[in-house]
mmCIF file of the C-alpha atoms, coordinates in Angstrom:
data_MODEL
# 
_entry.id   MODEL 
# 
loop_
_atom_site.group_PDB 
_atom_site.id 
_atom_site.type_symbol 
_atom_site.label_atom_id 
_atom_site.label_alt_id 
_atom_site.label_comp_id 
_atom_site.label_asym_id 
_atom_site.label_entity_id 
_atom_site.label_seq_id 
_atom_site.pdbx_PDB_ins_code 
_atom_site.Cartn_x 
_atom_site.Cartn_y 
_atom_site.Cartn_z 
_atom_site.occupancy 
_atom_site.B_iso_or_equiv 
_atom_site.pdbx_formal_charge 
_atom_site.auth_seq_id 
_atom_site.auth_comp_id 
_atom_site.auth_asym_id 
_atom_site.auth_atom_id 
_atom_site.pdbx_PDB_model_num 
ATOM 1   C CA . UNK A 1 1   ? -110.962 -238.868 152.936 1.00 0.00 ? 1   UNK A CA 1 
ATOM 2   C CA . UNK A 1 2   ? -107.311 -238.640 151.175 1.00 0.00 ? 2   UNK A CA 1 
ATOM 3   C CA . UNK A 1 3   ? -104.485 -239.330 153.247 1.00 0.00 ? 3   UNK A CA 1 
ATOM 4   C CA . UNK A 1 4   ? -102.326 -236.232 153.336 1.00 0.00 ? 4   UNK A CA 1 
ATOM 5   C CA . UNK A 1 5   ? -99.398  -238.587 151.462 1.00 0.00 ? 5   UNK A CA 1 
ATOM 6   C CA . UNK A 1 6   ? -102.273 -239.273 148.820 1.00 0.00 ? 6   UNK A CA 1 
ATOM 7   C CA . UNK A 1 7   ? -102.556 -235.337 148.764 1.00 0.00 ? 7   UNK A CA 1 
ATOM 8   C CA . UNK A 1 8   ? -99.200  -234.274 148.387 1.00 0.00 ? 8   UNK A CA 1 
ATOM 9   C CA . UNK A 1 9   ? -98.259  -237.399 145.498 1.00 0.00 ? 9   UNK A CA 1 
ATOM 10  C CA . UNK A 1 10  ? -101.524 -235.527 143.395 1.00 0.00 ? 10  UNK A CA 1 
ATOM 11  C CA . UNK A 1 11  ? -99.972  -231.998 144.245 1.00 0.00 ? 11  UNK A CA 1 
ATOM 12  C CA . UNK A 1 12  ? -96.289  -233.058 143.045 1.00 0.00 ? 12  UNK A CA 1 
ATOM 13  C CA . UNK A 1 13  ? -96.981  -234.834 139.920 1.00 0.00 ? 13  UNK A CA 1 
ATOM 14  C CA . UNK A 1 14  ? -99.666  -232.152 138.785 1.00 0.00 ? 14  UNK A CA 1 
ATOM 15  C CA . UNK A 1 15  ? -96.401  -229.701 139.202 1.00 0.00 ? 15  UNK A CA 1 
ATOM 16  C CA . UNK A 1 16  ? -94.190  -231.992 137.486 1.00 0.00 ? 16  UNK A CA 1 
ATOM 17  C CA . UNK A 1 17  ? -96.442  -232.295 134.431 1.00 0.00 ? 17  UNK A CA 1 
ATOM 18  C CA . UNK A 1 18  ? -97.264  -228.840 134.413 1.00 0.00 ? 18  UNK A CA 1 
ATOM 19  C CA . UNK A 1 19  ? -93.493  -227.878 134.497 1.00 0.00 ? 19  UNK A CA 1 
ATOM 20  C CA . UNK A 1 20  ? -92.694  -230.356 131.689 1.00 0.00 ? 20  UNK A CA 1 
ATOM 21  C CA . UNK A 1 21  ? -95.702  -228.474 129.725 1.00 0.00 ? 21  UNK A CA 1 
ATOM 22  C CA . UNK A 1 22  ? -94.394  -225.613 130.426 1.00 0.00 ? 22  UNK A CA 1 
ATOM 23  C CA . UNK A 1 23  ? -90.880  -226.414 129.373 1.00 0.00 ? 23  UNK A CA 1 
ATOM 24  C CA . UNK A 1 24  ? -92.160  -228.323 126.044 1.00 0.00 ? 24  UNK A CA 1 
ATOM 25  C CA . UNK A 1 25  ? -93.810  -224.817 124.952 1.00 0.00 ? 25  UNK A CA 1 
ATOM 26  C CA . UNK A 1 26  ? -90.879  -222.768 126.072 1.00 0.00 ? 26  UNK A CA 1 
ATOM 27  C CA . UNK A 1 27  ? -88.320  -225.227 123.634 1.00 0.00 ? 27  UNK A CA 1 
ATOM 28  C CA . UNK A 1 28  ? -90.951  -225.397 120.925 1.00 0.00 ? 28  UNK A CA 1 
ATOM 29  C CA . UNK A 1 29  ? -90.915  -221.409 120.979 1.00 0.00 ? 29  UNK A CA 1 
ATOM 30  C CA . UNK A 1 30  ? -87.117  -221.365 120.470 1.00 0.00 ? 30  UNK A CA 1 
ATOM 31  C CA . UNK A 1 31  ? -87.285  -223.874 117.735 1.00 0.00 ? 31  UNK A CA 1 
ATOM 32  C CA . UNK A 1 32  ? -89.626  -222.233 115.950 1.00 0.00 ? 32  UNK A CA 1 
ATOM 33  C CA . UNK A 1 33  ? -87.270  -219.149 116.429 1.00 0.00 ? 33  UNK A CA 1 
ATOM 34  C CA . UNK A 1 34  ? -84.235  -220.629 115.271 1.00 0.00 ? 34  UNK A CA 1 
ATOM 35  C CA . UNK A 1 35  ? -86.436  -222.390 112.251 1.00 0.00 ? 35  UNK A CA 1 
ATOM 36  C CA . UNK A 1 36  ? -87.515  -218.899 111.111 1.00 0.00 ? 36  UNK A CA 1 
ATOM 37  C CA . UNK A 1 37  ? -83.543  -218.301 111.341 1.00 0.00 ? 37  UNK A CA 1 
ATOM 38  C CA . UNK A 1 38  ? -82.746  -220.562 109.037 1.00 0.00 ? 38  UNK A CA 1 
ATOM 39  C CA . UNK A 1 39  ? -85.205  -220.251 106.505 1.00 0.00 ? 39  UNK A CA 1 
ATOM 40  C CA . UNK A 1 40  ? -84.083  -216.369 106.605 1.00 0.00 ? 40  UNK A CA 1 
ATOM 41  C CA . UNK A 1 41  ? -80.441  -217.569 105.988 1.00 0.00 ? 41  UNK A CA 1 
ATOM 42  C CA . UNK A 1 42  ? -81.640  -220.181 103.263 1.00 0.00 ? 42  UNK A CA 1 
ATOM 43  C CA . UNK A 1 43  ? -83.913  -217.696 101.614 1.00 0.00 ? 43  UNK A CA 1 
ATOM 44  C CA . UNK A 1 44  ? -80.916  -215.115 101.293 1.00 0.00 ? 44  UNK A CA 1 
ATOM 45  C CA . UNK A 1 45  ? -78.157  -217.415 100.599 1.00 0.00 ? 45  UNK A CA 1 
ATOM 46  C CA . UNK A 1 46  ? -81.107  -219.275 97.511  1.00 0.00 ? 46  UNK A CA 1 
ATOM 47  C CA . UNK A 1 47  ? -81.243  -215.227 96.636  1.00 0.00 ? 47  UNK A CA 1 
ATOM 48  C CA . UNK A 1 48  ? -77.749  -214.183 96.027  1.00 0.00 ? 48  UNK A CA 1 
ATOM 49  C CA . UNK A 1 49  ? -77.081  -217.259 93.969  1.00 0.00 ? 49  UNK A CA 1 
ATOM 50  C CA . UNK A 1 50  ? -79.844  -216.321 92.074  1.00 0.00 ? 50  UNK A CA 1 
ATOM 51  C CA . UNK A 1 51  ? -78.701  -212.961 91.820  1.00 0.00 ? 51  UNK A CA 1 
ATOM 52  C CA . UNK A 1 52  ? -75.206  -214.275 90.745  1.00 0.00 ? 52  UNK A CA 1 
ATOM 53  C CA . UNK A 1 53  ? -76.845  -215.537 87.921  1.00 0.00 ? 53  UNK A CA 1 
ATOM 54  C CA . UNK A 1 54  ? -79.006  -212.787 86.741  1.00 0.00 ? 54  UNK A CA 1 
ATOM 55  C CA . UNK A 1 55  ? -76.500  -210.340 87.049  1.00 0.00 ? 55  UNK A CA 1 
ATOM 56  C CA . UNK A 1 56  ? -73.298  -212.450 86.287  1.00 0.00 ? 56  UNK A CA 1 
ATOM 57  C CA . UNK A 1 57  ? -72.810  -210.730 82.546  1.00 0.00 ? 57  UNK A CA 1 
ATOM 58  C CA . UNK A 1 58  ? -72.747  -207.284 84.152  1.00 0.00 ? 58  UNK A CA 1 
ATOM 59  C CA . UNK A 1 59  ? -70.234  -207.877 86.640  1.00 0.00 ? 59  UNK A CA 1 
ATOM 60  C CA . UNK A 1 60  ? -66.680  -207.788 85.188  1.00 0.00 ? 60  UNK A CA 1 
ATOM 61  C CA . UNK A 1 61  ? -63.870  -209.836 86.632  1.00 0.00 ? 61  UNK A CA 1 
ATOM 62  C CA . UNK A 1 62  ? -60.550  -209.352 84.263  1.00 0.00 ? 62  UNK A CA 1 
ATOM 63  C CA . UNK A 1 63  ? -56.812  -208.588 84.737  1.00 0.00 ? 63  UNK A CA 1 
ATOM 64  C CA . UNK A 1 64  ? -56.605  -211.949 86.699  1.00 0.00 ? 64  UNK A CA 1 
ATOM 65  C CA . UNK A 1 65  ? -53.323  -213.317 87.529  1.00 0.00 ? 65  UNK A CA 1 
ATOM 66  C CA . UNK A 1 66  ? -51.578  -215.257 90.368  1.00 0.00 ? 66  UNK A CA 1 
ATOM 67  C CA . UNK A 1 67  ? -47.384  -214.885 90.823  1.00 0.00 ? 67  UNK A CA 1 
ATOM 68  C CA . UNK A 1 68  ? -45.674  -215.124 93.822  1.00 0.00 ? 68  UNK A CA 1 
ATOM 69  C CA . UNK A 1 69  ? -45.966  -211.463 95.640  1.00 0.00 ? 69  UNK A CA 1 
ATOM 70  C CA . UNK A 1 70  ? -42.018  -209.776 95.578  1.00 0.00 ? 70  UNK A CA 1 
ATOM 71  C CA . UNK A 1 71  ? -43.726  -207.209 97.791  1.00 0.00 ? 71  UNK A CA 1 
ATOM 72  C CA . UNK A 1 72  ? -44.936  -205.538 100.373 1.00 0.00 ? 72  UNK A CA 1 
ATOM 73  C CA . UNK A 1 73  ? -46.875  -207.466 103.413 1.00 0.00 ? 73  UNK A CA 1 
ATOM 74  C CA . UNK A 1 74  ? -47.815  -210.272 101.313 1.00 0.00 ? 74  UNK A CA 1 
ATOM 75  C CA . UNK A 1 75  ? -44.116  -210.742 99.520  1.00 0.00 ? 75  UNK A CA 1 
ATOM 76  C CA . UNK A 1 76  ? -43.430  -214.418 99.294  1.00 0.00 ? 76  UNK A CA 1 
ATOM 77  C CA . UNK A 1 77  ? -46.950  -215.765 99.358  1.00 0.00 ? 77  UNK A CA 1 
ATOM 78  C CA . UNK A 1 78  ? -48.657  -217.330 96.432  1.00 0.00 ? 78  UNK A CA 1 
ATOM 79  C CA . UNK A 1 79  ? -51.679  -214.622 95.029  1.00 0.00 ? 79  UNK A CA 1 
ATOM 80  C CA . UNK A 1 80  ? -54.314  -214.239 92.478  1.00 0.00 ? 80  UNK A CA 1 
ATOM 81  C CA . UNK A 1 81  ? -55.314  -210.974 91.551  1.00 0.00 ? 81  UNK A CA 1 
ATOM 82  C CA . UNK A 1 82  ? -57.410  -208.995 89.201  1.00 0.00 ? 82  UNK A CA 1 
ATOM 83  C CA . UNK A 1 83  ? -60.390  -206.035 89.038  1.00 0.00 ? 83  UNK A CA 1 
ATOM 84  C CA . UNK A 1 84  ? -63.991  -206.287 89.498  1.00 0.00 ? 84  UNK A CA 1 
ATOM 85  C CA . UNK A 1 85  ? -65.984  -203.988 87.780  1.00 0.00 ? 85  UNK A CA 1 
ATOM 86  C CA . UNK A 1 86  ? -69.632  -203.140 88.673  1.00 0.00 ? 86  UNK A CA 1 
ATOM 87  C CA . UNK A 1 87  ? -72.012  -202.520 85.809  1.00 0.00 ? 87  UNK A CA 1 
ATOM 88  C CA . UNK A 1 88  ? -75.718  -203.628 87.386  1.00 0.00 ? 88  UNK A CA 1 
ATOM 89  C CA . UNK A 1 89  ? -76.869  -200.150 87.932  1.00 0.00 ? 89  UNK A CA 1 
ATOM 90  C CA . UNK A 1 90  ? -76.639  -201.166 91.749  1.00 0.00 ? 90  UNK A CA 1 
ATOM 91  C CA . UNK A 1 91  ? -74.262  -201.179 94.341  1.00 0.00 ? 91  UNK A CA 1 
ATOM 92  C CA . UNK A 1 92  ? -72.885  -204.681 95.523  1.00 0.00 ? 92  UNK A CA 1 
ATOM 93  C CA . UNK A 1 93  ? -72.205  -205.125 98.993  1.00 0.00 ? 93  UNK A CA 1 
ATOM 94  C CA . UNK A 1 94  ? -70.914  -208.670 99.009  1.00 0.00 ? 94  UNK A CA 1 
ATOM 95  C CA . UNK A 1 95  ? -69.457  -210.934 96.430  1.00 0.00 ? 95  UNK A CA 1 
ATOM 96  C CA . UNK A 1 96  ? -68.117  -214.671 96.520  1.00 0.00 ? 96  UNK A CA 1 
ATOM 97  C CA . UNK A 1 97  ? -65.913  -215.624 93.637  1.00 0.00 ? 97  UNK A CA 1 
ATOM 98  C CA . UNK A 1 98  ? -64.598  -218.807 92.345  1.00 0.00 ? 98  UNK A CA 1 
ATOM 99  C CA . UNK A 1 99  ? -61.416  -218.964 90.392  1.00 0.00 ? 99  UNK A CA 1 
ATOM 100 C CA . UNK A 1 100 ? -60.285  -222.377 88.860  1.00 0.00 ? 100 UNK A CA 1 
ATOM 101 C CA . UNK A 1 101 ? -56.697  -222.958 87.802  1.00 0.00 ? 101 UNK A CA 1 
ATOM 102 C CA . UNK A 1 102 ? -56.644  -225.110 84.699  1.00 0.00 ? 102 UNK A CA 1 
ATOM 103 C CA . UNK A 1 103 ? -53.817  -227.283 83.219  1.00 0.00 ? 103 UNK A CA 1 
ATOM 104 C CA . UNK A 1 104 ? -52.797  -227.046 79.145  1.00 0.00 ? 104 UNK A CA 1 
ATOM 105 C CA . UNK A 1 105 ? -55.721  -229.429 78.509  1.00 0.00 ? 105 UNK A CA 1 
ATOM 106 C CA . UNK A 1 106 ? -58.154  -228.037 80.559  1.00 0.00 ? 106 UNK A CA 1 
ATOM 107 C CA . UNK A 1 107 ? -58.841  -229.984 83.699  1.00 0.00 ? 107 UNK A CA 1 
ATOM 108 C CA . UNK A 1 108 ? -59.033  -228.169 86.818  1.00 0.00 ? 108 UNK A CA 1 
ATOM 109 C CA . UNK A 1 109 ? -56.398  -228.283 88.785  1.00 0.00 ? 109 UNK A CA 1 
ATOM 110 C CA . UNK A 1 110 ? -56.914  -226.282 91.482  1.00 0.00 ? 110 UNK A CA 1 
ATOM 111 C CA . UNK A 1 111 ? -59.735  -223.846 93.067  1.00 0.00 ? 111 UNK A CA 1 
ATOM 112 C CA . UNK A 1 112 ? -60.499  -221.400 95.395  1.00 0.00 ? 112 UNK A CA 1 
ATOM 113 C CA . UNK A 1 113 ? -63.249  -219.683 96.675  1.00 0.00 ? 113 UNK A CA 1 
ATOM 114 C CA . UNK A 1 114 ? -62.757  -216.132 98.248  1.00 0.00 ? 114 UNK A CA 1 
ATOM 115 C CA . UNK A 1 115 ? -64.672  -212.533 98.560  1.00 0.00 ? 115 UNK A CA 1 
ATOM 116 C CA . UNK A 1 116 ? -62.609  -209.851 96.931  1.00 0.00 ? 116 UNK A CA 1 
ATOM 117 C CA . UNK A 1 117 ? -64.040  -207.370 99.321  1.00 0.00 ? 117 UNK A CA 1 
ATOM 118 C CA . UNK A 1 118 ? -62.362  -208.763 102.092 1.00 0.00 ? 118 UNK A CA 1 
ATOM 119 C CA . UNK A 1 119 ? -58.624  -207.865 103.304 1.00 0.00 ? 119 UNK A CA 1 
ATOM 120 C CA . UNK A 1 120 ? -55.884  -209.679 101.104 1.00 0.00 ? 120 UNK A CA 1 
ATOM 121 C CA . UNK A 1 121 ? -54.941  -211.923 104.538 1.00 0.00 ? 121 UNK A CA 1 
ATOM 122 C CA . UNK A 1 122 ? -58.503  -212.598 104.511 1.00 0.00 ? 122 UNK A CA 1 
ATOM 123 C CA . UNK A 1 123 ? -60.786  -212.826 107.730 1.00 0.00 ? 123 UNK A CA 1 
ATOM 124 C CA . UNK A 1 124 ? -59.277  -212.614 111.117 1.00 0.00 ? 124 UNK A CA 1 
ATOM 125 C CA . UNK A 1 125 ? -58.647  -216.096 113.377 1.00 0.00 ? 125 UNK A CA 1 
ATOM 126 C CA . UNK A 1 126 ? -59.790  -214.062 116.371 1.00 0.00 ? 126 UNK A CA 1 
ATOM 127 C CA . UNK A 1 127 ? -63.498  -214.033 117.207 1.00 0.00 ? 127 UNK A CA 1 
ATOM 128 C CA . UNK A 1 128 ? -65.163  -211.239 116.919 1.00 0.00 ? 128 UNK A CA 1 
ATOM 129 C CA . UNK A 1 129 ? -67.852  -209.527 119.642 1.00 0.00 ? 129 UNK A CA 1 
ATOM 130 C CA . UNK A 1 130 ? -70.311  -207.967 118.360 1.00 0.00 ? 130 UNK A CA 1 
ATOM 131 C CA . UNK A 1 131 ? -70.267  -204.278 120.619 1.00 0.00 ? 131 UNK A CA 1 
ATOM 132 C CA . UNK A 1 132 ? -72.266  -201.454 119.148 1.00 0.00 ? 132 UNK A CA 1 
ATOM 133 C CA . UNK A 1 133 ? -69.892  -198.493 120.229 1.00 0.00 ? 133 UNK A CA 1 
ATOM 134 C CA . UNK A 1 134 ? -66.904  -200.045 119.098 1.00 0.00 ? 134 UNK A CA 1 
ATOM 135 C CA . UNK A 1 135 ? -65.974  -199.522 115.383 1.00 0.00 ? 135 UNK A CA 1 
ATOM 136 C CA . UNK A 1 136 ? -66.073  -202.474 113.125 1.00 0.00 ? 136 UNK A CA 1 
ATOM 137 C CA . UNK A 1 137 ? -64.388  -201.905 109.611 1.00 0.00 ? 137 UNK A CA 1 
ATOM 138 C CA . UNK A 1 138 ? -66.976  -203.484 106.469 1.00 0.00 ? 138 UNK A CA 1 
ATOM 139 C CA . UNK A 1 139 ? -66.638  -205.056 103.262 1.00 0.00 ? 139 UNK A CA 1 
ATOM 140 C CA . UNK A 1 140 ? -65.584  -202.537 100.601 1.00 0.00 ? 140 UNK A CA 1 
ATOM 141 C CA . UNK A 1 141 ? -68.918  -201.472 98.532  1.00 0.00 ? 141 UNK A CA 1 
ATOM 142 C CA . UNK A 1 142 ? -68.193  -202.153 94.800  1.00 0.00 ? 142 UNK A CA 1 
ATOM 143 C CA . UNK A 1 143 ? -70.574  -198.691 93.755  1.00 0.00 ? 143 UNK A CA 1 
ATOM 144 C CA . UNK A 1 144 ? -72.097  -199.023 90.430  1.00 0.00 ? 144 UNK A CA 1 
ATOM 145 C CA . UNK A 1 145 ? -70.188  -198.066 87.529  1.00 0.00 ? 145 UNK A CA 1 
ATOM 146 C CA . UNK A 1 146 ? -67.191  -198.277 89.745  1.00 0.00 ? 146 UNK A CA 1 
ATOM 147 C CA . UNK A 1 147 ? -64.313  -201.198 89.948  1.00 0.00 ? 147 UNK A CA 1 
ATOM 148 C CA . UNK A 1 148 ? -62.797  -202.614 92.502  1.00 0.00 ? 148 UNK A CA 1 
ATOM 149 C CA . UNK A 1 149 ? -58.539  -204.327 92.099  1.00 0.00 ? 149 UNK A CA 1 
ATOM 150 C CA . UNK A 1 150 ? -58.381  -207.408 94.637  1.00 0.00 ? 150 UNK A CA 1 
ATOM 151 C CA . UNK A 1 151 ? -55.694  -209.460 96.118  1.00 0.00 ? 151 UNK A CA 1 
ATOM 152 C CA . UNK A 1 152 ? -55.823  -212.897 97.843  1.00 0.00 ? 152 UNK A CA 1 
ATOM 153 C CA . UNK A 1 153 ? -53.557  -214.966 99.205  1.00 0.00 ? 153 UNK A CA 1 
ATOM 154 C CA . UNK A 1 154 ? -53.729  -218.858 97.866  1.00 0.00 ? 154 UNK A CA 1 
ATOM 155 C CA . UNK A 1 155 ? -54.100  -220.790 100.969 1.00 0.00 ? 155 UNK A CA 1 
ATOM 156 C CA . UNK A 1 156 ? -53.313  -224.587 100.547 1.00 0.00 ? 156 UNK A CA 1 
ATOM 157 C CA . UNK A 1 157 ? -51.771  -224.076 97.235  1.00 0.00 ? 157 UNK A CA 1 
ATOM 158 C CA . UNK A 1 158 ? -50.577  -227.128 95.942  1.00 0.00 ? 158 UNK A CA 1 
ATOM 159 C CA . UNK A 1 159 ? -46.590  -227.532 95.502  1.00 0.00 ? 159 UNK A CA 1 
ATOM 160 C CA . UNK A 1 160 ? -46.986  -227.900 91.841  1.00 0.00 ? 160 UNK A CA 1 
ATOM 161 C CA . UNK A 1 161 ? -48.944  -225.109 91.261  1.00 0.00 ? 161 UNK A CA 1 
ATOM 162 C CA . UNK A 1 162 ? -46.665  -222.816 94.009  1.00 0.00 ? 162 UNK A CA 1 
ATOM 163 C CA . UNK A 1 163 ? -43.435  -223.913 92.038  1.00 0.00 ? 163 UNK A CA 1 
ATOM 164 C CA . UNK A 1 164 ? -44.984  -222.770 88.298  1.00 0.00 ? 164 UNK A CA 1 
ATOM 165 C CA . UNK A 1 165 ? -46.037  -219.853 90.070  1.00 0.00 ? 165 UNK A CA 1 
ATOM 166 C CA . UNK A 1 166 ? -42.142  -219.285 91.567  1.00 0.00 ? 166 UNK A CA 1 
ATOM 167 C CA . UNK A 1 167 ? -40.828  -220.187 88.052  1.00 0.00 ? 167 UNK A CA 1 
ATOM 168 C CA . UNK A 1 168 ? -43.279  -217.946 86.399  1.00 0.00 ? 168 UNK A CA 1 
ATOM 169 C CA . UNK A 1 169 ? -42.118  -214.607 88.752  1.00 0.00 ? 169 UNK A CA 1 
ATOM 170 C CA . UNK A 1 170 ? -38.567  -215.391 87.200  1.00 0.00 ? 170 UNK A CA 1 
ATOM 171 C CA . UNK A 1 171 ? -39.950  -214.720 83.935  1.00 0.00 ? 171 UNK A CA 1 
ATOM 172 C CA . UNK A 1 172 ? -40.154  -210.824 82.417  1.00 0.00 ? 172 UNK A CA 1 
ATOM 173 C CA . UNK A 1 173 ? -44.156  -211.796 82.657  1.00 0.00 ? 173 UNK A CA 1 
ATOM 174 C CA . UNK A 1 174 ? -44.559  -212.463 86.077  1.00 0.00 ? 174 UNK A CA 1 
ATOM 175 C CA . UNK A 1 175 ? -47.679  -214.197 85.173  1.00 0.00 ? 175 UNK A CA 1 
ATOM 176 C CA . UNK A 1 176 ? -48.717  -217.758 86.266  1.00 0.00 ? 176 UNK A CA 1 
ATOM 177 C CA . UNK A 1 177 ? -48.139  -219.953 82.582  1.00 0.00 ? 177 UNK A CA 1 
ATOM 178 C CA . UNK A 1 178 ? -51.525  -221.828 82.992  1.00 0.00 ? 178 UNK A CA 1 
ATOM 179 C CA . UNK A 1 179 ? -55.453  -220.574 82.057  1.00 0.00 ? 179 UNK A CA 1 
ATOM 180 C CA . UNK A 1 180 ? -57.901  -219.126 84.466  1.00 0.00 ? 180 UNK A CA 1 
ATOM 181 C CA . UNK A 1 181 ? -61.970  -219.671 85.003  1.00 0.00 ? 181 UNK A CA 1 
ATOM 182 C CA . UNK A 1 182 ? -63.208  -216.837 87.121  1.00 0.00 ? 182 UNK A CA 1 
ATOM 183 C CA . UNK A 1 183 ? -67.126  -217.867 88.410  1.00 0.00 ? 183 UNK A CA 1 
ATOM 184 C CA . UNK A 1 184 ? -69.541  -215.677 90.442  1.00 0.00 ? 184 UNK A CA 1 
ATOM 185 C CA . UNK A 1 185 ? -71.273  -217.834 93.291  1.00 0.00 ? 185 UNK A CA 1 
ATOM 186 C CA . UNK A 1 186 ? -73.253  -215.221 94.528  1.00 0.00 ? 186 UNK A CA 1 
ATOM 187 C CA . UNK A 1 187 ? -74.008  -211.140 94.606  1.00 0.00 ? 187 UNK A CA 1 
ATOM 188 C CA . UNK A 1 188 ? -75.608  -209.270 97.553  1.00 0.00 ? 188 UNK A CA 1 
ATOM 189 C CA . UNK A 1 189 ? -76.900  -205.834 96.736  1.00 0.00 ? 189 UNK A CA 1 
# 
């Protein structure tokens, strides 16, 4: 006959194997959760670059400058502005756009990536909480046919590229003197 210590060692590591078991499948479930996350976030992010370049030469971007704003909110901070106009035949909900500054010969010499539907200041430090009664404002739709004027502040604007930009809002212009390269990352409709 088993001794009742012989008993009760067979009864607590059965438990502790089954637990582990149990604890294996419960982690492999949420991995497998999170995995079909990812791929989700992949397969969208792989699709709007796509559609970026499908639909780049029906999307518009022109009228783009960057001065120093004289003002409003934003007077005193380096900007680059311009107008998006839609002309896919569909609406786009989200847009990420690059914009290079270029020197006389053509090297880039600064560039930043921003979403002209979002506020000039850009997103908000403060995290938000996702609460379905409470009112959330969303990224401006650009509707098709329609156009959409943007403003962005430059953050971590080089010195050299803030003083031509000071000099430049001296002049009747108030343009910045060097050349522009506007590209389209990627378009969610």
């Amino acid at each position: 006959m088993l001794k009742k210590k012989s008993v009760l060692v067979v009864f607590l590591s059965s438990a502790l194997v089954s637990l582990v078991l149990v604890l294996t499948l419960i982690g492999y479930v949420f991995y497998l959760e999170w995995k079909d996350k990812e791929s989700d976030l992949s397969y969208r992010y792989l699709l709007n670059r796509i559609n970026a370049k499908l639909y780049v030469k029906y999307v518009d971007v022109s009228r783009l400058n960057a001065k120093i704003e004289g003002t409003g909110p934003l007077k005193g901070n380096p900007i680059v502005e311009g107008l998006i106009t839609n002309k896919t035949g569909r609406d786009i909900l989200d847009l990420l756009l690059k914009v290079k500054f270029l020197d006389k010969d053509g090297a880039v010499i600064y560039e930043v990536i921003f979403h002209p539907q979002d506020p000039a200041f850009g997103q908000a430090n403060l995290m938000s909480v996702s609460i379905p009664y409470i009112y959330r404002p969303s990224r401006v739709i650009i509707k098709s046919g329609g156009s959409l004027p943007f403003k962005k502040i430059l953050e971590h604007c080089p010195q050299g590229i803030q003083a031509e930009l000071a000099s430049g809002s001296k002049n009747s212009d108030n343009k910045w003197p060097g050349k522009f390269v506007s590209e389209i990352i990627s378009v969610e409709f």
